[in-house]
C-alpha positions, 0 to 999 in steps of 0.5 A: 500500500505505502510506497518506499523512500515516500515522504508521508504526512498526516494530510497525505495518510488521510488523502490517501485513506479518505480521498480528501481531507478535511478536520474530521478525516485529518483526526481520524487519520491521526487516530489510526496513526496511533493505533499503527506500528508507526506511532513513536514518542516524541523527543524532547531535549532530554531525550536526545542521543548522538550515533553512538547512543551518548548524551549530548553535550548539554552546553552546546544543545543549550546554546543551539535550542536558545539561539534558534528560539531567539531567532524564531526558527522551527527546532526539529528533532528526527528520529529512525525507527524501524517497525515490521519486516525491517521497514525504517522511517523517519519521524520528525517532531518539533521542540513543542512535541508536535509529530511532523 
């Protein structure tokens, strides 16, 4: 059903299932998105790991996450997961908790 290297949206999902989208059928996409193996956590800045699973360096996430805010820039936290027969995506939140 889902195409590979596809970059899918809650919209995208909900015109994909409903053929259109509107507020109702955008909630009920989200809905069944977290009844899906593709429902991840959120990261936050506590969360947050390098490639070799240690913490970050806090002075340096600090200082980026203020300087950015400053600047009213979106902060985005990615994450790679991988659910049934080794399938990988990429999940994206913002600093706020919201899924992207």
């Amino acid at each position: 059903m889902l195409r590979i290297q596809t970059v899918w949206t809650s919209q995208s999902i909900a015109e994909l299932m409903f053929s259109g989208t509107t507020e109702a059928k955008l909630k009920a996409t989200e809905r069944a998105i977290q009844a899906s193996p593709i429902r991840f956590e959120s990261l936050n800045d506590a969360l947050l790991m390098d490639e070799h699973a240690r913490s970050v360096k806090r002075l340096v996430l600090d200082q980026l996450l203020a300087t950015n805010r400053k600047k009213r820039k979106l902060i985005l936290f990615a994450q790679l997961l991988e659910i049934d027969e080794g399938l990988q995506f990429l999940a994206l939140n913002d600093a706020r908790g919201g899924r992207r």
